[in-house]
C-alpha positions in Angstrom: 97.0 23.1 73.8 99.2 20.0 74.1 99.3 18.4 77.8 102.1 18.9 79.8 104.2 15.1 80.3 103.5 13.2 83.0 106.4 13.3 86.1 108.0 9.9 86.6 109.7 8.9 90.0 110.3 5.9 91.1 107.8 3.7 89.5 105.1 6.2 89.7 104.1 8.8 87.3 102.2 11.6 88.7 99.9 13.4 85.7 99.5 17.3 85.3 97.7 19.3 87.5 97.9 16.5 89.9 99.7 16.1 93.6 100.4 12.7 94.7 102.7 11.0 97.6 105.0 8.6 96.2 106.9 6.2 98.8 110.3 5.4 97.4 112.0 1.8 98.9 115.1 2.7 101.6 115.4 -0.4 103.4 114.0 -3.0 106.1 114.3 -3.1 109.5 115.9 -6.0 111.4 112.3 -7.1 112.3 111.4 -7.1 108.5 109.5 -3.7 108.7 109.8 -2.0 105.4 111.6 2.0 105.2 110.6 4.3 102.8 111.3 8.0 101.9 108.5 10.1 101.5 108.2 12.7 98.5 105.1 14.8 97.7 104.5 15.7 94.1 103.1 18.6 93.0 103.5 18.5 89.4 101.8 21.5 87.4 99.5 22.1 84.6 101.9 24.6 83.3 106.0 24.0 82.1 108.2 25.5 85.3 111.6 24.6 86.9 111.5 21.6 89.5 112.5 22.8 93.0 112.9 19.9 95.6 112.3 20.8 99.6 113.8 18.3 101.6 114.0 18.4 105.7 115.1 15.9 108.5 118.2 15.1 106.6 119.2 14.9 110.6 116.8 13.3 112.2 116.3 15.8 115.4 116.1 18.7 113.2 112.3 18.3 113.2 111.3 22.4 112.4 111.6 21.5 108.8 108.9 19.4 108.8 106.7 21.4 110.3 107.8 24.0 107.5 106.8 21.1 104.6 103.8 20.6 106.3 102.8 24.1 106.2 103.9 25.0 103.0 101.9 21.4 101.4 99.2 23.6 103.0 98.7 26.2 101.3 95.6 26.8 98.7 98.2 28.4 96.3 99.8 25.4 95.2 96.6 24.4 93.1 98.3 27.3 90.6 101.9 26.0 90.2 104.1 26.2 87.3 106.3 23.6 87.1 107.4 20.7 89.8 107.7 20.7 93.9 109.6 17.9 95.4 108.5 18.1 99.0 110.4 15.6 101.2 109.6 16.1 104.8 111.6 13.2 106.2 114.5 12.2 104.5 115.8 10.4 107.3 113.3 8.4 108.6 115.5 6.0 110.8 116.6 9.1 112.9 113.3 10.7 113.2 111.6 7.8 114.6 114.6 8.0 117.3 114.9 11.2 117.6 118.6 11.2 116.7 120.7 13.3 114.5 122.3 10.3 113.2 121.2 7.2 111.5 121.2 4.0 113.4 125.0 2.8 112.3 125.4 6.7 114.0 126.5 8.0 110.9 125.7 11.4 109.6 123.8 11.1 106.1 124.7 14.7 105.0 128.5 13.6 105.6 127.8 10.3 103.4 126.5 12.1 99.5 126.7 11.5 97.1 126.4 7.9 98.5 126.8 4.4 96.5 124.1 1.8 96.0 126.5 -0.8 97.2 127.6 1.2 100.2 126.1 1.8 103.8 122.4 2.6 104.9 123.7 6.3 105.0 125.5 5.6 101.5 122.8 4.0 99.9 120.2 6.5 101.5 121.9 9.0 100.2 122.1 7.8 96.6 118.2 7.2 96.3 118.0 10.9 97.0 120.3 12.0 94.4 118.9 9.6 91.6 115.5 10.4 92.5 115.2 13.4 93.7 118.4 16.0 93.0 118.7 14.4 89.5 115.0 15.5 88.7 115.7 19.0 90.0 117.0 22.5 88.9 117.1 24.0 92.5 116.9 22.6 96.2 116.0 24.1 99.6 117.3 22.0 102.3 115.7 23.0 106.0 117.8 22.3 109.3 117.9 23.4 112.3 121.2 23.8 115.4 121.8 20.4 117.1 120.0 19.5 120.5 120.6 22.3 123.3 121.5 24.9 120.8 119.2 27.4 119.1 120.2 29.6 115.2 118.8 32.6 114.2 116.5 32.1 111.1 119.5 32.4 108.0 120.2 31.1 104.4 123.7 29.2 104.1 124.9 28.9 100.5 127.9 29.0 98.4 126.4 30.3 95.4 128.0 28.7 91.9 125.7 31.2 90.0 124.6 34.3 90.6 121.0 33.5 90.1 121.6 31.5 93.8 122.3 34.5 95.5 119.1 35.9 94.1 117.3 33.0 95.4 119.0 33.5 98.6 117.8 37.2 98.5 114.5 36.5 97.7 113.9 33.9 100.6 114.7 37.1 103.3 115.5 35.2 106.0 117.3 37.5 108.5 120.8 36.5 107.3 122.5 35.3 104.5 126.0 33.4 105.5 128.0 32.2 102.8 130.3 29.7 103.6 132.8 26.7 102.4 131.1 23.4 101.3 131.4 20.7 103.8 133.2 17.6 102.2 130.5 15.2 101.6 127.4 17.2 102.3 124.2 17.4 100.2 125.4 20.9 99.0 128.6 19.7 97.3 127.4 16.8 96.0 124.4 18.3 94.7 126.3 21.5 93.5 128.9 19.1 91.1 125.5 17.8 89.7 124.9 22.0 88.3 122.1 21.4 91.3 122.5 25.0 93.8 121.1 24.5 97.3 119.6 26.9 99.3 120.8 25.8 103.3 117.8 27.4 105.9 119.5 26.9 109.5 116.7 28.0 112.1 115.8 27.0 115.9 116.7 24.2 117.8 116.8 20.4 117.3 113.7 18.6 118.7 111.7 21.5 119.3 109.1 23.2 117.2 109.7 27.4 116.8 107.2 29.8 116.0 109.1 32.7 114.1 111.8 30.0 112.8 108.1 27.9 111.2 106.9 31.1 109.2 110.6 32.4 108.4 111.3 28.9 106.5 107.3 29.1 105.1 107.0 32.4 103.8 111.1 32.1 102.5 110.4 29.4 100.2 106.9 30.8 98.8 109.0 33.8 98.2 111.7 31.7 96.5 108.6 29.9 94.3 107.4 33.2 93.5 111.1 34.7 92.3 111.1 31.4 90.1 107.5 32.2 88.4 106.5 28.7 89.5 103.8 30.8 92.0 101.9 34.2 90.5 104.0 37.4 91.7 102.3 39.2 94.4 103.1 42.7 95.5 103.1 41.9 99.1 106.0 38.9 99.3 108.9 41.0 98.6 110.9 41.5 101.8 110.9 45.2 102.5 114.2 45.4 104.0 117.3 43.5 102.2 118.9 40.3 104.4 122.0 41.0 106.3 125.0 39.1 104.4 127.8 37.9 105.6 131.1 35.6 105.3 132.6 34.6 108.1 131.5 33.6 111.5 133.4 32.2 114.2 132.4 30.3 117.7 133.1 31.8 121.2 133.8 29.0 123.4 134.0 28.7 127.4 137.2 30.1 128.9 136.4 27.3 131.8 133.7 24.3 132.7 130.6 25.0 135.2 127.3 26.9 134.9 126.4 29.6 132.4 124.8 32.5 132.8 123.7 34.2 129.3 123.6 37.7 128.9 123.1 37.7 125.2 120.6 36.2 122.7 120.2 35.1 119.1 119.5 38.6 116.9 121.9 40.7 119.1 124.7 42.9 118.0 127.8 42.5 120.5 131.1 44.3 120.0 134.7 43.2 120.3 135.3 42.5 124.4 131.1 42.9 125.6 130.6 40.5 128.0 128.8 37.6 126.7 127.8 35.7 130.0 129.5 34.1 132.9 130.7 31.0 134.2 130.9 30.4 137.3 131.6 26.8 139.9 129.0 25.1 142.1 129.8 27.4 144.5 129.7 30.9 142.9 133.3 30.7 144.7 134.9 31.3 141.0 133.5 33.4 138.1 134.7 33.7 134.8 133.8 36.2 131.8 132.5 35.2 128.7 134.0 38.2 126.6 133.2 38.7 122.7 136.4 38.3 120.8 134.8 39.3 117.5 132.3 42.2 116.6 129.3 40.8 114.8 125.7 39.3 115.5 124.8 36.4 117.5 123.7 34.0 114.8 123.6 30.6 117.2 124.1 30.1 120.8 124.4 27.0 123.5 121.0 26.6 125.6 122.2 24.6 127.9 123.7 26.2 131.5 126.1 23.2 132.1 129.2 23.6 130.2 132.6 22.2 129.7 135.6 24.2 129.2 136.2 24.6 125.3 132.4 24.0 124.5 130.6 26.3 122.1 129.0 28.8 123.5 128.2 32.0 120.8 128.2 31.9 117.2 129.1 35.0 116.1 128.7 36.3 112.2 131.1 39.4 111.2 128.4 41.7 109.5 129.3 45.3 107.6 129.1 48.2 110.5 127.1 50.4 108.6 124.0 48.5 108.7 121.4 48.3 111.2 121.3 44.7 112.0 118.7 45.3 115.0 116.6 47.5 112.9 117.0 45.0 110.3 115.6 42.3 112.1 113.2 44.1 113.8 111.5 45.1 110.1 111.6 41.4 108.8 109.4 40.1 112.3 107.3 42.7 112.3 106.2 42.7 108.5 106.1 38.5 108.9 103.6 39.1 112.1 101.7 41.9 109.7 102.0 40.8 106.3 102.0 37.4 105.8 101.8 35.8 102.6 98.5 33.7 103.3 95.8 34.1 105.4 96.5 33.1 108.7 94.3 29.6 108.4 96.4 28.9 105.4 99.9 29.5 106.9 99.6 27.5 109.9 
């Protein structure tokens, strides 16, 4: 049987049946400290597609990590078909600063498909194209809300093929939203290179999340198995469908002050239910948050001191005749019951 070609990147080549982490030259800090970016190569025995996993593209959006670290984790990998691209920090200069941004503040999924002649966030950007969408068939790209906001566990895509949609099935987060491409993003840039991109929003920026960890863990097995780059296994098959939806729109505050939450991430609120209240220093003045949409609470604000306009709710516009609740409810409890690994090897 004929060996299966080695996989270059970068300068490295990483063999069969081998895993290896290759540091890939980003830049050098003003005090001459060299920046790399990360990858971990699993590159199987056996012919497979190449799917890339790539987290911290914002640097505060640090659950992602902990999902690549977990996922590098488990045993099963030793049987892969094909390629895994596992980036956990992509950008390095926020993480270490726990920003969102890098340090010329700009957003590096707002600067793709970048230019090797243009800024950090340009030519960061273009290193992961060359080197890393360029090598791939498929990507999974794990954030998380900003600071002092929290998502439900959901897949974001706007599928080019139907076999994405399949993918996005297959992962079973909660919800599937699918949405317009944001000018400049990952997504479209790596979407005009035939490259799909599976979006897993979940949690909140700077803090670690249980359920959102094994959501984003067990999704992207499921996605390895639905590829046939991981053996099938009767167990990983969500038994309830994700909830899909198209549109979802923000609630914001009707006035500045402190906030009072009634509602939560996973709830279903109807057109005029009272969302929370706002109220002044004084409790002299009180004023309703009230739903304007019918839907589920995909994302909402954690933090009690708010400004007039802020957003507060995310709400996603989901078909009446399902059971979001019940939905959810099945997808936690069979993740808590049922998980994919052993517990040892999931966390």
């Amino acid at each position: 049987m004929s060996v299966r070609p080695a996989f270059q990147l970068g300068k490295y080549k990483i063999e069969a049946g081998t895993r290896q982490t290759v540091d890939l030259p980003v830049s050098t800090l003003s005090d001459h400290t060299p920046v790399s970016m990360s990858v971990h190569v699993i590159h199987g025995k056996k012919p497979g597609p190449t799917l890339f996993v790539s987290a911290a593209i914002h640097g505060d959006e640090v659950i992602g990590v902990e999902v690549v670290r977990r996922l590098l984790r488990t045993t099963g990998l030793n049987k892969l078909r094909g390629t895994l691209l596992a980036i956990p920090i992509v950008n390095s200069f926020g993480f270490m600063n726990h920003s969102r941004y890098l340090p010329d503040r700009r957003d590096l999924n707002r600067s793709f498909p970048g230019s090797s002649k243009g800024s950090l966030a340009a030519r960061l950007a273009d290193i992961f194209m060359n080197e890393i969408v360029a090598h791939s068939d498929v990507g999974i790209d794990l954030h998380s809300a900003s600071f002092h906001r929290t998502n439900l566990p959901q897949i974001r895509l706007t599928p080019s093929k139907p076999e994405t949609m399949a993918l996005a099935k297959a992962f079973a987060a909660p919800l599937i939203l699918t949405s317009k491409i944001r000018p400049n993003s990952l997504r479209q840039a790596a979407q005009e290179k035939g490259v799909d991109i599976l979006v897993y929003e979940a949690g909140e920026g700077l803090r670690f999340d249980e359920m959102a960890a094994r959501v984003g863990t067990a999704g992207i097995i499921r996605v390895m198995r639905h590829l046939e780059m991981l053996p099938a296994k009767s167990s990983a098959k969500a038994r309830v469908d994700p909830i899909i939806s198209s549109s979802s729109s923000w609630v914001r505050s009707p006035a500045g002050g402190l906030l009072r939450m009634f509602k939560s991430t996973g709830e279903e609120v109807k057109k005029g239910d009272i969302l929370g209240m706002v109220s002044d220093p004084f409790g002299e003045i009180e004023t309703e948050v009230i739903a304007d949409v019918e839907g589920l609470i995909i994302g909402r604000t954690n933090l009690p001191v708010i400004n007039e306009g802020d957003g507060l709710v995310h709400i996603a516009k989901v078909n009446r005749k399902i059971d979001t609740t019940a939905t959810i409810d099945s997808m936690t409890t069979q993740l808590e019951q049922d998980p994919l690994f052993d517990e040892d090897e999931i966390i």
